[in-house]
SEDRENTOR-710967 format. One line per field, with one value per residue (C-alpha): residue in one letter; x, y, z. Coordinates in steps of 0.02 Angstrom, whole numbers. Example, Ala and Ser with C-alpha at 12.3 -4.5 7.8 and 13.67 -1.06 7.14 Angstrom:
2
residuo a | s;
X 615 | 684;
Y -225 | -53;
Z 390 | 357;
end
This chain:
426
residuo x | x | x | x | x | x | x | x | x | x | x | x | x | x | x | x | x | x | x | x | x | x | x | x | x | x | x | x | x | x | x | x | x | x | x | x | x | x | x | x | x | x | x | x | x | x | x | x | x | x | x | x | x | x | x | x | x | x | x | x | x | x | x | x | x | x | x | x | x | x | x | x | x | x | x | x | x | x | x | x | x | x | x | x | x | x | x | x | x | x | x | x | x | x | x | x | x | x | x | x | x | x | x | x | x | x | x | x | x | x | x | x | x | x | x | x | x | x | x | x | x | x | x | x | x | x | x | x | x | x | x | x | x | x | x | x | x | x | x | x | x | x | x | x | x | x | x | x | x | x | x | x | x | x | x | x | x | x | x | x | x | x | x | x | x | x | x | x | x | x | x | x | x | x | x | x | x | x | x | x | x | x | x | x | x | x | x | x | x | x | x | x | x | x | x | x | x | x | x | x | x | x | x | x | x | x | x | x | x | x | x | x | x | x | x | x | x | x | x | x | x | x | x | x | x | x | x | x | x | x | x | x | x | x | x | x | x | x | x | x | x | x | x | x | x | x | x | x | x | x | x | x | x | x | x | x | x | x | x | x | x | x | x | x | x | x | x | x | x | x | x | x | x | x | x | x | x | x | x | x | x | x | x | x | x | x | x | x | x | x | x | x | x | x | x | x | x | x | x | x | x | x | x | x | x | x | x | x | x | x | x | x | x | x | x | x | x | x | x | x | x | x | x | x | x | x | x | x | x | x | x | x | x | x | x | x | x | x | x | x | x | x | x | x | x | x | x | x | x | x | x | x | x | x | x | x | x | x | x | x | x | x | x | x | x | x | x | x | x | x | x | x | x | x | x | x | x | x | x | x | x | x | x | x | x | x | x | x | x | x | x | x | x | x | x | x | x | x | x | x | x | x | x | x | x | x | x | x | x | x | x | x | x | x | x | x | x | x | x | x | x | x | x | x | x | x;
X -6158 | -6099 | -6256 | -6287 | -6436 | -6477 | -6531 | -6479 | -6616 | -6655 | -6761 | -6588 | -6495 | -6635 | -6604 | -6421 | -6415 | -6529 | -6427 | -6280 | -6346 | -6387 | -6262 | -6171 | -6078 | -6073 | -6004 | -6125 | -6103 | -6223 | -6237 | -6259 | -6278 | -6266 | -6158 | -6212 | -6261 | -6062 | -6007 | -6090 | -6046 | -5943 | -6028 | -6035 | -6024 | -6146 | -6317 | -6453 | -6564 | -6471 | -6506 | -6353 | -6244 | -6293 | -6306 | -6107 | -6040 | -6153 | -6097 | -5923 | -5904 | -5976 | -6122 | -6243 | -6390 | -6456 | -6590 | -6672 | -6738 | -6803 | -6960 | -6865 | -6755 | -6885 | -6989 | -6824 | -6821 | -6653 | -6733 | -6781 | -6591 | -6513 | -6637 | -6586 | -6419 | -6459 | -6419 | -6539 | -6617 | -6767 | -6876 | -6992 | -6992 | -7041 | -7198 | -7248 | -7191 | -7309 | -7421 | -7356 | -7277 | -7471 | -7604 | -7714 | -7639 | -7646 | -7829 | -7852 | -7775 | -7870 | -8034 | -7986 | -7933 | -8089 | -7977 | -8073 | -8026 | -8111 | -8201 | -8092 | -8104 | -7967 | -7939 | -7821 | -7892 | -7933 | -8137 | -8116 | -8043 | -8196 | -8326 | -8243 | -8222 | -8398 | -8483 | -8361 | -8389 | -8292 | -8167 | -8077 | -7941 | -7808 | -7663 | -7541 | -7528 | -7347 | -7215 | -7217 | -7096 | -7236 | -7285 | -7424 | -7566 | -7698 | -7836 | -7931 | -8132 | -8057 | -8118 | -7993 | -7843 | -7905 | -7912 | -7759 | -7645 | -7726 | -7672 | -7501 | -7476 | -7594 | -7455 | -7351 | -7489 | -7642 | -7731 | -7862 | -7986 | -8034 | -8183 | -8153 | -8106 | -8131 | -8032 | -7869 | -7725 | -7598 | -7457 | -7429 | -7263 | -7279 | -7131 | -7192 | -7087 | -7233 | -7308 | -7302 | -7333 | -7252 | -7318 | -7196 | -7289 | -7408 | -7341 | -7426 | -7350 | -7385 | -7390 | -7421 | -7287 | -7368 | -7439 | -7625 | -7593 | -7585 | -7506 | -7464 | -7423 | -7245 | -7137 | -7170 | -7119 | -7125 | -7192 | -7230 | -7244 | -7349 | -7495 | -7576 | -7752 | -7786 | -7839 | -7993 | -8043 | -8011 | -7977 | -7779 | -7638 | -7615 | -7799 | -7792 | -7633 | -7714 | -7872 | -7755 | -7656 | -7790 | -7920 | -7763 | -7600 | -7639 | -7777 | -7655 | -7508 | -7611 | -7675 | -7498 | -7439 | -7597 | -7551 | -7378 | -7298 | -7264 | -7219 | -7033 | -6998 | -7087 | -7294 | -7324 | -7502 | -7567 | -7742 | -7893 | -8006 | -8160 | -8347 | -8364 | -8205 | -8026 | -7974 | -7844 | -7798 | -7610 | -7498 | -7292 | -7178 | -7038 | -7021 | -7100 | -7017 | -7029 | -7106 | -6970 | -6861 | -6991 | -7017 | -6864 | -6780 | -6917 | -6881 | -6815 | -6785 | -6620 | -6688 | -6550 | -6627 | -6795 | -6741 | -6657 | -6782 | -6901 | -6777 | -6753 | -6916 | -6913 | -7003 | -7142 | -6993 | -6985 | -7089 | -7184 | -7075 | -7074 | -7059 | -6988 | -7128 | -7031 | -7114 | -7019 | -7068 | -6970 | -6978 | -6920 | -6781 | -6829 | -6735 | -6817 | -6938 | -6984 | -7070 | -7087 | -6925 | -6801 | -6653 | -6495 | -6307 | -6342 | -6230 | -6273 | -6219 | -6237 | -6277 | -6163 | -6249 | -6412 | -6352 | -6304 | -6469 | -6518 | -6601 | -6582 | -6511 | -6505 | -6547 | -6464 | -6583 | -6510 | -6321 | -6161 | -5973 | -5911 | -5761 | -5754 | -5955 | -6120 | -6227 | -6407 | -6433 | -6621 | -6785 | -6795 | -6627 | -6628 | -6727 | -6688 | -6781 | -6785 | -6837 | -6913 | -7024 | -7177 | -7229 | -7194 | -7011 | -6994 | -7068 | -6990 | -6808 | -6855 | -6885 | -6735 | -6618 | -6707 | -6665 | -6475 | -6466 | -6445 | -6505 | -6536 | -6717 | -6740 | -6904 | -7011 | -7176 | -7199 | -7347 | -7267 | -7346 | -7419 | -7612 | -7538 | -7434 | -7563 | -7689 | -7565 | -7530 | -7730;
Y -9070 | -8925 | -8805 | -8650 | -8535 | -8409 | -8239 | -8082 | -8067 | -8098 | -8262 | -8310 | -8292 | -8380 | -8522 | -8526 | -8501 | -8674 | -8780 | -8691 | -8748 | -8933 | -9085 | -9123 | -8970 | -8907 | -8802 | -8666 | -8536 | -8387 | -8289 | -8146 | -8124 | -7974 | -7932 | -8034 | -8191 | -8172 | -8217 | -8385 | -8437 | -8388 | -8269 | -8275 | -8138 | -8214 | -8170 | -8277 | -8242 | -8302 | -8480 | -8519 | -8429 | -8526 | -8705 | -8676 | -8621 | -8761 | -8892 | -8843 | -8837 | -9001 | -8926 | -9056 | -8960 | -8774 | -8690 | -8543 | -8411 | -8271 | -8268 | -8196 | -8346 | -8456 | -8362 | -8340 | -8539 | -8558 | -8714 | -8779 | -8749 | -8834 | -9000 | -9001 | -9044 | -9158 | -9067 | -9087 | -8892 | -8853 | -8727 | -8741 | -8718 | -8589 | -8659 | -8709 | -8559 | -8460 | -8484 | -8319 | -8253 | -8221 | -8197 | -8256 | -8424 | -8455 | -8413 | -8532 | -8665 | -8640 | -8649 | -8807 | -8884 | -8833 | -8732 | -8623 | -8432 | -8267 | -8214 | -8117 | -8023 | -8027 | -7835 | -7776 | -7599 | -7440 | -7480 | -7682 | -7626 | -7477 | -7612 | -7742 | -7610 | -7567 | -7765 | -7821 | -7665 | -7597 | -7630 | -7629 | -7771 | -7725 | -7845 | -7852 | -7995 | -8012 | -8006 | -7838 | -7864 | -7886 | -7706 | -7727 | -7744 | -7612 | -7620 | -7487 | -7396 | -7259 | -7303 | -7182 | -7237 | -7421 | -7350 | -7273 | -7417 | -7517 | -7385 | -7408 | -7592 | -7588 | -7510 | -7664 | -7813 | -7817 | -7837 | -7931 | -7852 | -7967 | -7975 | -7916 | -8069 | -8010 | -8123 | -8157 | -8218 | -8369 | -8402 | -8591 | -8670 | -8837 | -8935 | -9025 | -9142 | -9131 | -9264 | -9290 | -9133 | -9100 | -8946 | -8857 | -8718 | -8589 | -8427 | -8232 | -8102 | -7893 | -7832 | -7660 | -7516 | -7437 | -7500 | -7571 | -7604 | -7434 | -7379 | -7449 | -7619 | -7707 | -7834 | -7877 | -7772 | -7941 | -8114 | -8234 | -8422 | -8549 | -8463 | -8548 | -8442 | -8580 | -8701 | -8610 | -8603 | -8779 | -8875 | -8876 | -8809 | -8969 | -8993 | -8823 | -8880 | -9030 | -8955 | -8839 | -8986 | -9102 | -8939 | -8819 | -8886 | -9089 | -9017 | -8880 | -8992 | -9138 | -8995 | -8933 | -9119 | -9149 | -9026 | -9067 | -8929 | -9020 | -8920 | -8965 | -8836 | -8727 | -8710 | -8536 | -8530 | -8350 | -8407 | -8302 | -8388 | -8310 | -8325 | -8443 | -8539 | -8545 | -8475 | -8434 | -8240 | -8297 | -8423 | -8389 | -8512 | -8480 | -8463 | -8315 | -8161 | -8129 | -8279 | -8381 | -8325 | -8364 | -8551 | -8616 | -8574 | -8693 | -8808 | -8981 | -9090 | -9046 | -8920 | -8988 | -9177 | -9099 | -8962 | -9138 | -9258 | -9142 | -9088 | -9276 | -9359 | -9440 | -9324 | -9475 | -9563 | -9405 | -9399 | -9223 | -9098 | -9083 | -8901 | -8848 | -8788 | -8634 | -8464 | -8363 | -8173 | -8073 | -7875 | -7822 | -7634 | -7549 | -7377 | -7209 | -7185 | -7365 | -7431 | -7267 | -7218 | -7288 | -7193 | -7318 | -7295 | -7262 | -7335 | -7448 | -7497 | -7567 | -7742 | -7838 | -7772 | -7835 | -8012 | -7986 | -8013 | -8203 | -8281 | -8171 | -8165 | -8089 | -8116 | -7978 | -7918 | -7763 | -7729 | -7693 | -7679 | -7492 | -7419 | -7557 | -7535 | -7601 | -7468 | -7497 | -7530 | -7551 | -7550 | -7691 | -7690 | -7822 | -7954 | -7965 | -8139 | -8192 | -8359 | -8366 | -8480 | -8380 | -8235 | -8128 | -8174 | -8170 | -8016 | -7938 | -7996 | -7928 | -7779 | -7741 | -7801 | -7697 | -7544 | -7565 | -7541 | -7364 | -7315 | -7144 | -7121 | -7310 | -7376 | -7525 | -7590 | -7580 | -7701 | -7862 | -8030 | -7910 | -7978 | -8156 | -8103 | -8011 | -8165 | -8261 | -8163 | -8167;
Z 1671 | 1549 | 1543 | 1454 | 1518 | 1374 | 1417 | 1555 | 1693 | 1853 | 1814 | 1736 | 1884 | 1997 | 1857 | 1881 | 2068 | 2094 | 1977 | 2099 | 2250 | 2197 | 2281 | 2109 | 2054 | 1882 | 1743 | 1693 | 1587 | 1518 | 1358 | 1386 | 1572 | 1678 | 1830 | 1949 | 1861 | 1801 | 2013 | 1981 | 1814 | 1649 | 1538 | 1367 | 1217 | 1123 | 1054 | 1116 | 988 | 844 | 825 | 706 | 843 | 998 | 887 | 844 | 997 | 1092 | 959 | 995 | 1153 | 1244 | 1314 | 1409 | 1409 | 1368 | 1447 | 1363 | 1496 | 1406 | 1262 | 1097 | 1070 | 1070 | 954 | 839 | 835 | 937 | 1021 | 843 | 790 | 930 | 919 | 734 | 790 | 916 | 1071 | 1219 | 1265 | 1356 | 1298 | 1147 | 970 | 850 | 814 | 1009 | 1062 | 977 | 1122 | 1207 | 1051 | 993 | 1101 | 953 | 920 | 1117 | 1100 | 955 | 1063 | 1218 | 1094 | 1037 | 1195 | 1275 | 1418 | 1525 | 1471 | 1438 | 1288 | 1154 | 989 | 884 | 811 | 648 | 641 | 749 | 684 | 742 | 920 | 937 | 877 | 1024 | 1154 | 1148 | 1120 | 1261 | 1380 | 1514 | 1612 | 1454 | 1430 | 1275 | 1247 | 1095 | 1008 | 1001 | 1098 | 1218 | 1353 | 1486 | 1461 | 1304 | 1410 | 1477 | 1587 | 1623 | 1611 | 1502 | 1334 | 1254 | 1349 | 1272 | 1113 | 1135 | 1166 | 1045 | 907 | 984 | 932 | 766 | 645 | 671 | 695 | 787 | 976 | 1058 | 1154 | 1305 | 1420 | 1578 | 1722 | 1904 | 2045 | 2113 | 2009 | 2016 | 1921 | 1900 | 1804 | 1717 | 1630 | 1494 | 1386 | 1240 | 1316 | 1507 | 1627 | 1800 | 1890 | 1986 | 2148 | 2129 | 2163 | 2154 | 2083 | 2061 | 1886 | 1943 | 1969 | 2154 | 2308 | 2318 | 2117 | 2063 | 1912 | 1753 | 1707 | 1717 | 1689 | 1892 | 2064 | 2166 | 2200 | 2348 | 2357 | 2421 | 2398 | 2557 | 2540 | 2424 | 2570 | 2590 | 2425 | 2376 | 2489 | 2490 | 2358 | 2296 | 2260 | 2154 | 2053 | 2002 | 1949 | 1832 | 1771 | 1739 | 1641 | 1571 | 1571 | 1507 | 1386 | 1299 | 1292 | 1218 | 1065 | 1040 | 1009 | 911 | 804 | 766 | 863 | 1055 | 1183 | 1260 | 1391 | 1518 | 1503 | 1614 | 1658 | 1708 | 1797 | 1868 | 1997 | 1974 | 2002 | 1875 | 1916 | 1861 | 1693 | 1591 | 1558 | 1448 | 1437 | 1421 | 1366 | 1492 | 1661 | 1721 | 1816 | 1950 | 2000 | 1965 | 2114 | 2229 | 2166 | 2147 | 2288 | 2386 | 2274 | 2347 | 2202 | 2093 | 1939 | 1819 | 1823 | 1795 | 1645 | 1573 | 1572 | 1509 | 1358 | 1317 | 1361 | 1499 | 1614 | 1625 | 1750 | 1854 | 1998 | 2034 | 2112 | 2288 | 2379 | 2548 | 2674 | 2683 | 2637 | 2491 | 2452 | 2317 | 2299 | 2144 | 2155 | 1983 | 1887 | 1908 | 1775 | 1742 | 1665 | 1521 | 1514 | 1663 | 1687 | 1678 | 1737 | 1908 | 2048 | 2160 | 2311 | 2466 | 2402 | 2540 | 2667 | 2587 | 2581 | 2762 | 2806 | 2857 | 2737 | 2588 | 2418 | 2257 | 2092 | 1947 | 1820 | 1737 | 1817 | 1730 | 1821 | 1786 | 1885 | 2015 | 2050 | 1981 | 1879 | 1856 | 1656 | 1618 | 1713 | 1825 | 1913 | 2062 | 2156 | 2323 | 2355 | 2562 | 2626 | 2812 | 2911 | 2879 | 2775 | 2873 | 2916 | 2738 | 2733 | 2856 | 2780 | 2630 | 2649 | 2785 | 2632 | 2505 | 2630 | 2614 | 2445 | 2379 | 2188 | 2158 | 2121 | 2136 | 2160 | 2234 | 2318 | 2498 | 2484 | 2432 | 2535 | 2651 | 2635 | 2670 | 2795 | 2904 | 2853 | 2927 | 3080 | 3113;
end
């Protein structure tokens, strides 16, 4: 097949790098790319968020299939323009897509669908959020509405810090102010062809910037997958998945279609397993990052006949994805000063020498070429992603790989898988 992946990150490149490795080769291309994704297929000058854009060039150019990575084309209804010409895509519309483009709507949905999630007040002024901060008590969970890059969300005791982020997102829209859920998180991916569901494997990621999840919130500093702590707790992974399919995914897809917005594309499912059970803290409607690079390269089934039949409707004559037993742990290389205000240009180097390593590769998130070398252009810069036969081969890889490459004032977690991994060791 011809596909086109939309969008410039390192969940891009984990994209492209499975539909690389499957048995049938084919022609991919990426708009707009970054460095690395460019060594494994053509890049594209062309702006993924413009629906018009992508629908001509697609319609032009005999593309099979597109795949839309990122959140702001979906929410700028590129998926919408491309289905109006007939051309298979997979990610959802404008209207569908709302479900992580407002943290309201998703809210709305849940409610009607009767999924399990935490309590929420919905806030449009500085005297709504002081009102909810106080009925809803501390710890204190603020989360823009819209879109925020992975970075509009605050948890914290400090009432004024609360407040203060809040304020930050009011001028252009509004917040919710959650009640506080207390237990350990899962990521879960579902494919959904607005009808049928296929879950892909739970994974775990880190959303915050230090070790032993200090500092502030990010976009994610690493991920592991299976998540095999799940045994205990219910009996086996597979049990857990379809407990979420059958009480989260299934219910929220069946609403969406209800309400004549179905849901073509990738259902992301951020989960909390607490006291009370398993609930929902926010959906996405893309494949997450980092998690991404952690599930698909365990991934056994070709990704390009699941991204298809899901994009034309057939995902109901797919069976459900089957993973590798192997153990997959990403650690994510970010800028100096990220997530405030990274510093970008930077060289980097030493990137051969951190493929070198058995059982590692890595996925580009924010590189450019300059004078014959990669520069560092945003926050996140790299994954490096390693596969091993337990978590702490993975580990282990991981982090030797990480320590080849050189980035001035570059930063990442020391603390990725390590629970598991000592868990594991006994």
């Amino acid at each position: 097949m011809r596909i086109l992946v939309l969008g410039s990150g390192a969940r891009e490149h984990a994209i492209i790098l499975a539909l690389r490795s499957e048995q049938t080769p084919h022609e991919i291309f990426a708009a707009p790319g970054n460095a690395g994704i460019a060594r494994d297929a053509t890049t594209l000058p062309l702006d993924a968020n413009d629906p018009v854009a992508v629908a001509d060039h697609v319609g032009t150019h005999a593309i099979d299939l597109v795949v839309i990575g990122p959140e702001a084309p979906l929410v700028a209804g590129v998926a919408d323009a491309l289905r109006e010409r007939g051309i298979p895509v997979f990610g959802p519309g404008r209207a569908a897509a709302q479900l992580e483009g407002s943290k309201a709507f998703a809210k709305r949905i849940m409610d009607a669908a009767g999924v399990p999630t935490g309590r929420a007040i919905h806030a449009r002024s500085t005297a709504e959020v002081e009102t909810a901060l106080d009925e809803l008590g501390a710890p204190h969970v603020v989360k823009a509405d819209g879109l925020a890059a992975g970075k509009g969300v605050i948890v914290t005791s400090d009432r004024a810090a609360a407040l203060a982020h809040a304020e930050e997102y009011l001028p252009g829209g509004s917040v919710l102010i959650e009640e506080f859920l207390s237990g350990p998180e899962v990521s879960l991916f579902f494919l959904s062809d607005g009808d049928t569901v296929r879950p892909l494997s739970p994974a775990q990621d880190y959303k915050r910037l230090r070790d032993g999840d200090e500092g502030p919130n990010t976009g994610g500093m690493g991920a592991y997958s299976p998540l095999p702590w799940l045994d205990g707790r219910f009996g086996s992974e597979e049990a857990f998945v379809d407990l979420v399919t059958r009480t989260v995914a299934e219910p929220v897809i069946r609403q969406l279609d209800a309400e004549g917005t179905p849901f073509i594309g990738l259902l992301y499912a951020g989960l909390i397993i607490t006291d009370d059970g398993v609930k929902v803290i926010e959906f996405n409607a893309r494949f997450g990052d980092p998690e991404t690079q952690v599930v698909l390269p365990r991934l056994v089934d070709p990704l390009s006949g699941l991204l298809l039949a899901a994009a034309v409707g057939t995902l109901e004559d797919v069976p459900r994805p089957a993973f590798a037993e192997a153990t997959a742990v990403t650690v994510v290389l970010a800028s100096e000063g990220y997530p405030q205000a990274p510093i970008a240009g930077r060289a980097l180097s030493g990137l051969d020498a951190a493929t070198a390593v058995d059982g590692v590769h890595l996925a580009h998130a924010a590189t450019a070429e300059r004078d014959g070398g990669l520069v560092a252009t945003g926050g996140r810069v790299l994954n490096v992603v390693a596969l091993g036969t337990t978590f702490g081969e993975a580990r282990d890889r991981a982090y030797r790989a990480i320590g080849e490459i050189s980035l001035a004032g570059g930063q990442y977690r020391g603390d990725i898988a390590a629970r598991v991994a000592a868990t594991e060791a006994g």
